[in-house]
C-alpha positions, -999 to 999 in steps of 0.1 A, spaced: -788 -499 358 -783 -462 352 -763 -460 383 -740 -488 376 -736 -466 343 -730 -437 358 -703 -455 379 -684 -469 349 -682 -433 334 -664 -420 370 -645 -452 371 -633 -446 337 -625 -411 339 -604 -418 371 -588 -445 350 -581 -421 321 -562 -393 346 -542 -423 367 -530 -433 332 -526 -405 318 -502 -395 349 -482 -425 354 -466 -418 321 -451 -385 332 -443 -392 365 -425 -424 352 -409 -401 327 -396 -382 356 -379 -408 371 -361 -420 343 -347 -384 338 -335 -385 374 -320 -423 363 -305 -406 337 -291 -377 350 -276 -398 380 -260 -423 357 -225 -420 352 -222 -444 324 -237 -422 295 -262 -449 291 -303 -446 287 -321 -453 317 -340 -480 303 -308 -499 290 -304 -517 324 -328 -517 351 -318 -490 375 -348 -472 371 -360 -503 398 -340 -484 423 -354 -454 415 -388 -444 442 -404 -418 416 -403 -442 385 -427 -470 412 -447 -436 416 -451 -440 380 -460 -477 378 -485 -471 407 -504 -445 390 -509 -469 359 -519 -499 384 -544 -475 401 -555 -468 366 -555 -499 350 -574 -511 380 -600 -486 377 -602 -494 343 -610 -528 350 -639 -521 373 -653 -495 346 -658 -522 324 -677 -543 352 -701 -516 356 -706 -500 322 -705 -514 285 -674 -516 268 -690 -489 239 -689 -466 271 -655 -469 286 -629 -474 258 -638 -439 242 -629 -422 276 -593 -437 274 -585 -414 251 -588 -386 280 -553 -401 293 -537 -388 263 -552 -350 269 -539 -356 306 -508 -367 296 -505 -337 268 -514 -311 292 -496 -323 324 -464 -327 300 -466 -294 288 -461 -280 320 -440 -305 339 -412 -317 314 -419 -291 291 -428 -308 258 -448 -298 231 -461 -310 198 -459 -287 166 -487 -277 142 -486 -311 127 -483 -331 160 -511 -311 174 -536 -322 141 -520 -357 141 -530 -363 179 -565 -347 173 -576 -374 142 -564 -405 165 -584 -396 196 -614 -387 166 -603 -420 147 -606 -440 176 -636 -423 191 -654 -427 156 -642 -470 158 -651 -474 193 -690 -457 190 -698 -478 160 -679 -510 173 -707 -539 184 -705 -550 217 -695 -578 228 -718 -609 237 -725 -614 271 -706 -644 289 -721 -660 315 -692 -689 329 -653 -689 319 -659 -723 306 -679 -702 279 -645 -677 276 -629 -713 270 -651 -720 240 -647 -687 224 -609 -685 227 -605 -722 214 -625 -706 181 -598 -711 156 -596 -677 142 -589 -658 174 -559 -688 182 -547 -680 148 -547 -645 160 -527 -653 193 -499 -677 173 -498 -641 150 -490 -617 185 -463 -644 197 -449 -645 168 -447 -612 158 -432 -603 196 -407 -627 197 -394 -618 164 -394 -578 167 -376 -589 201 -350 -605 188 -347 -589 148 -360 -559 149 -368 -535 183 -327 -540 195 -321 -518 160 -351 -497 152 -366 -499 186 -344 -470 199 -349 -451 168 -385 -455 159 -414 -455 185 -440 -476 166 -414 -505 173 -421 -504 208 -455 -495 213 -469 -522 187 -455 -548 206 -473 -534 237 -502 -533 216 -506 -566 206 -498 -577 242 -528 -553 255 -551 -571 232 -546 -604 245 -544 -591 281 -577 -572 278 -594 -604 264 -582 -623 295 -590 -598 319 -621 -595 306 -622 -631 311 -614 -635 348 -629 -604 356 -663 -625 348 -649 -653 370 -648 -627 398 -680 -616 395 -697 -647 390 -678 -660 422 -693 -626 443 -726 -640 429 -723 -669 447 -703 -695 417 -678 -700 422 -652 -703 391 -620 -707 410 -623 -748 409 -617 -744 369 -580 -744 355 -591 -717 333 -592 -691 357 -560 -695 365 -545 -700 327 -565 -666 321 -547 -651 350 -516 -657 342 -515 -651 308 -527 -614 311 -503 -611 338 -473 -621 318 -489 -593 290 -490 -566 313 -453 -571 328 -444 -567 286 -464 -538 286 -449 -522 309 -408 -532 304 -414 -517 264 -433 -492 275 -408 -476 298 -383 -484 272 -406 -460 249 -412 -432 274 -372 -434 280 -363 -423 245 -391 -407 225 -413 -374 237 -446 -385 256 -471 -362 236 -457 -387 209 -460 -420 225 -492 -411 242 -514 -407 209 -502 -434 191 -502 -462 221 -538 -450 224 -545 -454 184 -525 -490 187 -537 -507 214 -576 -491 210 -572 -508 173 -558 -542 182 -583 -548 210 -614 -543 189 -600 -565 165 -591 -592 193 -626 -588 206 -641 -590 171 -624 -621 163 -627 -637 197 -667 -633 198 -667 -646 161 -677 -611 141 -691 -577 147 -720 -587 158 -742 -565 133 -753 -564 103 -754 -523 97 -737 -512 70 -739 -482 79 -716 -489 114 -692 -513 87 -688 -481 72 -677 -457 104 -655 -482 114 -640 -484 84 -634 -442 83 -625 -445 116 -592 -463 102 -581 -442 77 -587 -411 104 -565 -433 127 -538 -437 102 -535 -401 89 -532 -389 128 -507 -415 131 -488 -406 100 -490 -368 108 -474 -377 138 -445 -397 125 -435 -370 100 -437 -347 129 -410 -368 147 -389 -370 113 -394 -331 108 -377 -326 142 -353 -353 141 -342 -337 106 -342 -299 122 -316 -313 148 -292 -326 123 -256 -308 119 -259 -280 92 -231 -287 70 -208 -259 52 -204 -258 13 -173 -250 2 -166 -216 -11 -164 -214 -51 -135 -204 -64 -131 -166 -83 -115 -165 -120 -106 -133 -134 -100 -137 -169 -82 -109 -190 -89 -119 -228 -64 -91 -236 -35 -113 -223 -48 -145 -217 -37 -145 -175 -60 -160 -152 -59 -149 -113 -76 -174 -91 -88 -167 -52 -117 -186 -35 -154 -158 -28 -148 -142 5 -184 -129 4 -217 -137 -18 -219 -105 -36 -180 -105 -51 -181 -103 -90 -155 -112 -111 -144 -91 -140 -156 -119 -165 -197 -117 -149 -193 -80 -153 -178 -81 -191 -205 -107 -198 -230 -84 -184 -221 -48 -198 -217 -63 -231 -182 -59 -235 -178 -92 -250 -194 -89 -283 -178 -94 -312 -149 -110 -294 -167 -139 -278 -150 -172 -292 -116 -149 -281 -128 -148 -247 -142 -187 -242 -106 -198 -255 -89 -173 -230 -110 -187 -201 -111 -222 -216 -72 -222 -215 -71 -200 -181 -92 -232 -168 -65 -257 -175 -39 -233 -168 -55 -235 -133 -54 -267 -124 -18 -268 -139 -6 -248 -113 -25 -263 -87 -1 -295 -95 35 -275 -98 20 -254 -68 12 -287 -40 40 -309 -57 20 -328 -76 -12 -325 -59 -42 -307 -66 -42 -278 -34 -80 -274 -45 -106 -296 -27 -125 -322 -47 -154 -298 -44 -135 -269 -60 -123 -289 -89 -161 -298 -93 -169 -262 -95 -145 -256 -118 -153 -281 -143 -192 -265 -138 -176 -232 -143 -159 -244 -175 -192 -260 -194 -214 -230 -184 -192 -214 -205 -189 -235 -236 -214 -213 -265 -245 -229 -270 
């Protein structure tokens, strides 16, 4: 028993790195798809990156893990294995950092930390699941109406951000993506879990390959895997891994409990205590995952175009004779003769003298903006703004 244990944690960890690595390498090769593409076009727009030798590096790296995965949870409990998954994201984070040369800020860096905690905290205190002894007994507790509610929920939800939403937000917002591979995980996990029994049982000597089950369990997770992996190149194409990485994990960690809770009919204790570390184990999850989405806005707001204000335009009024002289600031510390009179003190006693002086210099302005351009105001709409600001900052209060 405790070497079968023992044997889960080594098959997990080996799991963890695979996983953890296929999502650079397949990163690498999109680049290279990328790079060699003369249409301008992501790599994951098409499917070139089939032709490319270092993205199948990729995808065999996540079947070697995936695999390993699957054996871990043959030999150790579930409670065991699913908290060691979130070793692929340090992997990934570490082996990113010096291969492709990404990073996460401050932010991105807490973020990740309180999902791998958030989900470490929901998978310890998660029950396990019941044992299951035949498919035919998978069967039963798949037919249970709640967890079919739950599948009709996944294909829905799929098929619609398929078709309404990820060709839109998809490129432009990673959660798109990555939930849909989520949800598919869940239901994949729960039928791999299910012919993984009919394996074993059929090594024991019972064969379980007579039952149509087998093979509807079979197929099913392998039509959820080949989702999983088209979005989730689509995903590693256009967003930063440390990103996807931490999130998927949060995602897909989240949706299979609740798949497995639903599809053995409850948690399977009655510890409130447990109730409530699962339930802090949530909110942890959601503030890592919303630490890192405002880390991905912060950037995507840094790279934006710094646009130019227009330069205000100078007055210098002379009370005296009434003339105005107009020229837009060359440089941020220019006064005008007005500021200065205003400041010294000059205009006392002759205050309502001056505001009509510049009050009329104001319109005079504009006037010979229209004789000046023909007609047309030479100032920008920006100036004219400023001018009319100009003109009630100067009205006595």
């Amino acid at each position: 028993m405790w070497a079968d244990k023992y044997i889960g944690m080594l098959l997990a960890v080996v799991a963890s790195f695979g996983i953890g690595a296929s999502s650079i390498v397949a990163k690498i090769g999109l680049n290279d798809v990328a790079r060699k593409s003369s249409s301008g076009k992501s790599a994951s727009d098409g499917f070139g990156y089939l032709t490319n030798s270092i993205w199948w590096a990729g995808s065999a790296l996540m079947v070697i893990g995936e695999v390993a995965n699957f054996a871990a949870y043959t030999y150790a409990p579930p409670i065991l294995v699913t908290p060691l998954g979130a070793l692929s994201v340090i992997f990934a984070a570490i082996l990113a950092s010096f291969i492709l040369n990404e990073h996460l800020g401050h932010l991105g860096r807490v973020g990740a930390a309180l999902c791998m905690l958030g989900s470490i905290i929901i998978v310890l205190h998660a029950p396990e699941d019941k044992e299951v002894s035949t498919v035919d007994e998978i069967v039963q507790y798949a037919l249970n109406p709640a967890f079919m509610l739950y599948c009709l929920f996944v294909l829905v939800f799929i098929v619609y951000m398929i078709y309404y939403v990820a060709p839109t937000h998809g490129p432009r917002n990673p959660l798109v993506w990555i939930s849909m591979c989520s949800f598919a995980g869940s239901v994949s996990i729960m039928c791999i879990k299910g012919f993984g029994t009919a394996l074993k049982l059929t090594f024991e000597g019972h064969n379980q390959f007579g039952s149509l089950a087998t093979y509807v369990l079979a197929a099913v997770a392998v039509g959820c895997l080949l989702l999983q992996m088209y979005y989730y190149t689509k995903v590693l194409d256009r967003f930063n891994t440390n990103l996807v990485n931490p999130i998927y994990y949060v995602m897909f960690s989240s949706a299979t409990i609740v798949a497995s809770l639903l599809l053995f009919q409850g948690f399977n204790t009655t510890d409130g205590s447990s109730i409530l570390s699962l339930l802090a184990g949530f909110v942890t999850t959601f503030i890592g995952v919303h630490l890192l989405n405002y880390e991905r806005l912060q950037e995507a707001d840094e790279s934006l175009p710094r646009q130019r204000l227009p330069q205000p335009l100078q007055l210098s009024v002379d009370p005296e004779e009434g003339g105005v002289h107009g020229s837009l600031m060359r440089s941020a510390g220019a006064e005008t003769p007005t500021s200065a009179s205003w400041r010294t003190g000059t205009h006392i006693g002759r205050g309502g003298d001056v505001y009509r002086a510049q009050s009329s210099a104001l319109v005079n302005a504009f006037e010979m903006d229209d004789t000046e351009g023909g007609g047309i105001s030479t100032h920008s709409s920006e100036e004219s703004v400023l001018l009319h600001q100009r003109r009630w900052s100067l009205e006595p209060r």
